[in-house]
Phi, psi and omega in degrees: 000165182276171172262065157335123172113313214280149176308123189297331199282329187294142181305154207282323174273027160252336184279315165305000190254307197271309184005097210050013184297060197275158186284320168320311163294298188285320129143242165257033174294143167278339188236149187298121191268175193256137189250098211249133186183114147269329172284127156232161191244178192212140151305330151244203140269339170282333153290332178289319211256358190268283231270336161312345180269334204237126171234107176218141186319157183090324197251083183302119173261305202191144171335298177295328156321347205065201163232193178300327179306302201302308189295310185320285162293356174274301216298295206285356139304297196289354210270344172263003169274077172334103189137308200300133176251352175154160233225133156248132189286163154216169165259029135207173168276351164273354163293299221292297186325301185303320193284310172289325178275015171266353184292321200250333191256165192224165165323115166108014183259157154262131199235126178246148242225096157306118164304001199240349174307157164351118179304333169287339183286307183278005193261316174302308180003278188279348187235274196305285167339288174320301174312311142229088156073038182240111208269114145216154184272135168258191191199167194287132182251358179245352165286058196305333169280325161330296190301341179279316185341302183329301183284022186285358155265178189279145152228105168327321203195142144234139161284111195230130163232158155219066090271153170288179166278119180084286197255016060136049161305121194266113140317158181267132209244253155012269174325284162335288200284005182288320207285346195287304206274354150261026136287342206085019180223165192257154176258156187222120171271164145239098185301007230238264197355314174228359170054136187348323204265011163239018186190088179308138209233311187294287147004291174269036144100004184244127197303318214211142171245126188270167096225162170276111154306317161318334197287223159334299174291287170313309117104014140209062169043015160255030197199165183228137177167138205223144171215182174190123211242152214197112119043090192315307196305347180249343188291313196284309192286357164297320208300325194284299203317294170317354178250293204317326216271312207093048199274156172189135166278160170262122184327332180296306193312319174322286171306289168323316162283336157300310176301300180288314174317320210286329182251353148001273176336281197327310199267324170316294125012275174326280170308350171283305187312322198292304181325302211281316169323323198261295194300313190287353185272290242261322181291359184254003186296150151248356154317317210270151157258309171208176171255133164282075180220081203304346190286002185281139180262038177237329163341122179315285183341319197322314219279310181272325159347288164319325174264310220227001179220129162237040140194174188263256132158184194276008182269108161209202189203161188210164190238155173286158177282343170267122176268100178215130162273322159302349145327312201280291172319330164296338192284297182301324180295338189290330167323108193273336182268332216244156178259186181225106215186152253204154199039202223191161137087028180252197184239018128318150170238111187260168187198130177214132124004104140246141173246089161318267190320003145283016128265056198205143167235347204236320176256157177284154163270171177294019173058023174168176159316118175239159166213153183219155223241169187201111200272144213220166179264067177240198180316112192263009194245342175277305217287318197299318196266354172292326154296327154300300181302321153308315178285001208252295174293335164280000000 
C-alpha cells in the first residue's frame, strides 16, 4: 500500500526506522505486534458486504488478505521504493518471480530472458512458462543493439537482474528499459542483489521491481520470503494474480522481516566494506585469476555501477588460477569461517563451488573453477586469513 502521510524528503534510513509504523497497527508499541487471524468477525452483514468492496491493505476481509503485520511491512517496502504505489508479499522469493511474470504475460507472448538471471527465474522460463504456451529468448544485457534487434518481433516482458547471478554482470538498466518501453513491453527486474537503497529500480525506468526478503531484508537467515513493488499501472494486476494464486505470508514471517529492514542500512553498509576489503586481498592473490566483483575499479562493470548504485552488498566471486574443476571444491572445503549453504544476505559468510556456464544459453562462463563468496558481518580481516589458508592449502 502506499506510505501515506510520510515526508517525501526523508532519507532512505530514516523511511527504514518509521516505514509501515501507523499508529493504528502499533497502538503504543514500537513494533507491529504479529496478528495471527485467518478469521475476522464484522459487526453486521453491511459491515461484511462494506469490506468486501474495498480491496486494499488496512481494510479487513479475510485472513489471506493479510492483517497489520503483513501491511505493515508491504507499506514500508514501498516507503523505500521510489516510484512505488504498493508492494506484494510472497512466501519466497521464487513465488515473488512466479507472481510477476503471471501478472504480466498471458499465452502466446514472448518473453526476453538476461542469460545471466537466477537460475530459478530460467528454469521457470523454460518449464512453467513454457508450458503454458509463453516463448522466451534469453539474451546478452551488455549487447544493447542485439537486444533491440529482439524486438523485431512483439515482445511482451523483459527479466532483468543487475548485477547478473553468480558472475554479477552489470547492465545498463536505464537503456533496457527504455528501449523494452518504447516497444510496448514491460520490464522486470530482480532487485535482491542491491535493493531499492543501493539501486531505486523503479526510479531508473523500470515497472515492476522484485525481491527475495530472505536475502537482506531478513539478513538472518531465517524467514522465506519475497516481494515485488510497482507502480499503479502495475500494482493491481500484481496484487489480483497473488490473491488468484492464494498467495499469503505469515504473519510470524512478517514480523521477522519487518525487524531485519530496520537494521537493513546497516549491515549493507558493512558487508560492502568488508566485500571490497576481501575482493581486493583475492584480486591481488596469485592463486586467483580474476574477481566477479563491479564494486571493483578494475571490474568492466564498474563504470555503470559507478553510475547508477548507490551503494553495493556483500556478494561476488572470484575464478581460480588452476584450471582444475575441482579446485574450487577444494578451496571451499578447506574453509573454517565460511559455511557452505544456499542463499545470501544474512549475517554469515557462505561460499559455494560454482559453474555458472551450465547455466548460460547466450553468455560464456567465467573461464575457470569459480566460487562465490557472500560476505557476512564477522571480522573481514579473519574471513581474509581464512581464505589465505585455504587458497594455501588447495
Amino acid at each position: 500500500m502506499s506510505g501515506a502521510g510520510e515526508d517525501k524528503a526523508l532519507r532512505p534510513a530514516t523511511r527504514l526506522v518509521r516505514g509501515g509504523r501507523r499508529q493504528e497497527w502499533t497502538g503504543p508499541l514500537v513494533n507491529v505486534p504479529v496478528c495471527r487471524g485467518s478469521t475476522h468477525l464484522y459487526e453486521s452483514e453491511a459491515a461484511r458486504a462494506a469490506a468486501g468492496k474495498t480491496n486494499a491493505d488496512g481494510q479487513f476481509f479475510y485472513g489471506r488478505r493479510g492483517g497489520p503485520t503483513q501491511w505493515a511491512l508491504a507499506e514500508a517496502l514501498t516507503q523505500i521504493e521510489p516510484g512505488a504505489a504498493g508492494t506484494v508479499l510472497y512466501p519466497s522469493g521464487v513465488a515473488a518471480i512466479a507472481g510477476c511474470l503471471l501478472a504480466v504475460l498471458r499465452p502466446g507472448d514472448r518473453l526476453l530472458m538476461a542469460d545471466n538471471a537466477y537460475d530459478p527465474a530460467r528454469s521457470m522460463a523454460s518449464g512453467l512458462l513454457a508450458r503454458m504456451g509463453v516463448t522466451t529468448c534469453f539474451f546478452d544485457p551488455r549487447d544493447l543493439a542485439a537486444y533491440e534487434a529482439l524486438f523485431a518481433e512483439p515482445v511482451r516482458a523483459v527479466w532483468l537482474e543487475s548485477p547478473g547471478s553468480l558472475t554479477f554482470e552489470v547492465c545498463d538498466v536505464p537503456a533496457l528499459a527504455a528501449i523494452a518501453r518504447s516497444h510496448g513491453a514491460v520490464s522486470l527486474i530482480d532487485n535482491t542483489w542491491a535493493s531499492p537503497l543501493g539501486f531505486p529500480a523503479l526510479a531508473h525506468g523500470c515497472d515492476i521491481a522484485m525481491m527475495s526478503l530472505s536475502k537482506h531484508v531478513g539478513g538472518h537467515s531465517d524467514v522465506m520470503m519475497g516481494s515485488a513493488s510497482a507502480a499503479a499501472r502495475w500494482y493491481g494486476a500484481l496484487r489480483r494474480t497473488s490473491q488468484e494464486l492464494g498467495q499469503v505470508v505469515s504473519p510470524d514471517d512478517a514480523a521477522l522481516a519487518a525487524r531485519g529492514l530496520r537494521t537493513m542500512g546497516l549491515r549493507l553498509e558493512a558487508q560492502t566494506r568488508s566485500a571490497i576489503r576481501i575482493a581486493t586481498f583475492l584480486e591481488q592473490h596469485p592463486a586467483v585469476a580474476r574477481v566477479l566483483c563491479p564494486m571493483l575499479a578494475s571490474d568492466p562493470g564498474h563504470a555503470l555501477w559507478r553510475r547508477d548504485f548507490a551503494g553495493g552488498c556483500g556478494l561476488f566471486a572470484f575464478v581460480l588460477a588452476r584450471d582444475d574443476p575441482a579446485s574450487a571444491a577444494r578451496v571451499v572445503d578447506a574453509l573454517a569461517l565460511f559455511g557452505i549453504g544456499y542463499s545470501w544476505g544474512g549475517y554469515e559468510s557462505l561460499a559455494l563451488a560454482i559453474r555458472p556456464e551450465e547455466h548460460r544459453s547466450v553468455m560464456p562462463g567465467p573461464g575457470g573453477p569459480a566460487i562465490r563468496l557472500a560476505i557476512g558481518l564477522e571480522d573481514p580481516e579473519d574471513l581474509i586469513a581464512d581464505l589465505a589458508q585455504a587458497l594455501e592449502q588447495a
